[in-house]
C-alpha positions in Angstrom: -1.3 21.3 3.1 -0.7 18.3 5.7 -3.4 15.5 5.9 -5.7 14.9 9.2 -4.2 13.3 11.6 -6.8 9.9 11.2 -5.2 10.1 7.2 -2.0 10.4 8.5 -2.7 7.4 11.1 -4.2 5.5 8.1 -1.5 5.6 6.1 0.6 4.5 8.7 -1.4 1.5 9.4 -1.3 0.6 5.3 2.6 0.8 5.6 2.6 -1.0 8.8 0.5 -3.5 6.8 2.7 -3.5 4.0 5.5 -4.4 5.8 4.4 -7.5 7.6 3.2 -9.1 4.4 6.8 -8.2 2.8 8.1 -10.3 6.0 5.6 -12.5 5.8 6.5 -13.5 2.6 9.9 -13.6 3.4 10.5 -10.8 0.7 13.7 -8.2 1.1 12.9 -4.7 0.2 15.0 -4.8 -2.9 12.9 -7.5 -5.0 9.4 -5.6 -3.9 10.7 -2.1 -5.2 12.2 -3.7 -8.2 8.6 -6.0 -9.0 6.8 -2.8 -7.9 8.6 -0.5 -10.3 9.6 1.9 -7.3 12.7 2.7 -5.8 13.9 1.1 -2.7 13.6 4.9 -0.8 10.0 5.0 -2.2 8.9 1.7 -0.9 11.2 2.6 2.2 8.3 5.8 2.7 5.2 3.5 2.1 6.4 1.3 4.5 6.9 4.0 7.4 3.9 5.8 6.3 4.8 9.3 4.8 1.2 10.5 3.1 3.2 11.9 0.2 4.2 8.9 -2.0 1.2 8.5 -4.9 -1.5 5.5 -4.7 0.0 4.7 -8.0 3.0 3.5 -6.0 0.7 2.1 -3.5 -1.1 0.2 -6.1 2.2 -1.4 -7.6 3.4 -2.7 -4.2 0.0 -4.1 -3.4 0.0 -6.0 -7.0 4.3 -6.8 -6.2 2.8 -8.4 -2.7 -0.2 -10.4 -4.9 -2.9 -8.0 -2.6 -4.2 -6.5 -5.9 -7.5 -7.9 -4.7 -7.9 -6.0 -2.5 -7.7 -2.9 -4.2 -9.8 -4.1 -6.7 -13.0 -4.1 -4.1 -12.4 -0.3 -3.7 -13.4 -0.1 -7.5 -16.8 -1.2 -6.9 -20.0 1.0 -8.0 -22.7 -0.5 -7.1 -24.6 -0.9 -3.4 -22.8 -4.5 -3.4 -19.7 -2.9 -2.3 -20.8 -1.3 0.3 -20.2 -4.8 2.4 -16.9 -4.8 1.3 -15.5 -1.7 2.3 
């Protein structure tokens, strides 16, 4: 089953995202994928935004890049997070 198109744009938008803070951080693809765990193709479809690459592997570049943080505010319970998402 595809996504919606506003997941599908989201996920785009994250890879897009992902990508300037690999450049940003002056980073090759290579030494992300290999801190992340992933392979370079896998980080290759993050970065262009394919929907069918697991959050696990989401999660792992995020934590290679240092952004763990913010994944860590989507694991919130309480009405506190509310501001931060």
């Amino acid at each position: 089953m595809r996504p919606s198109i506003a997941v599908e744009e989201s996920v785009i938008q994250l890879g897009s995202n992902l990508r300037s803070a690999r450049l940003r951080r002056r980073l090759p693809q290579s030494v992300v994928a290999d801190r992340a765990g992933i392979s370079l193709n896998t980080l290759s479809k993050i970065e262009n935004g394919d929907c069918g690459v697991s959050i696990g592997n989401i999660a792992s570049v995020l934590n290679a890049l240092g952004l763990s943080p913010l994944l860590s505010c989507l694991l919130y319970t309480s009405d506190a997070a509310d501001d931060l998402i």
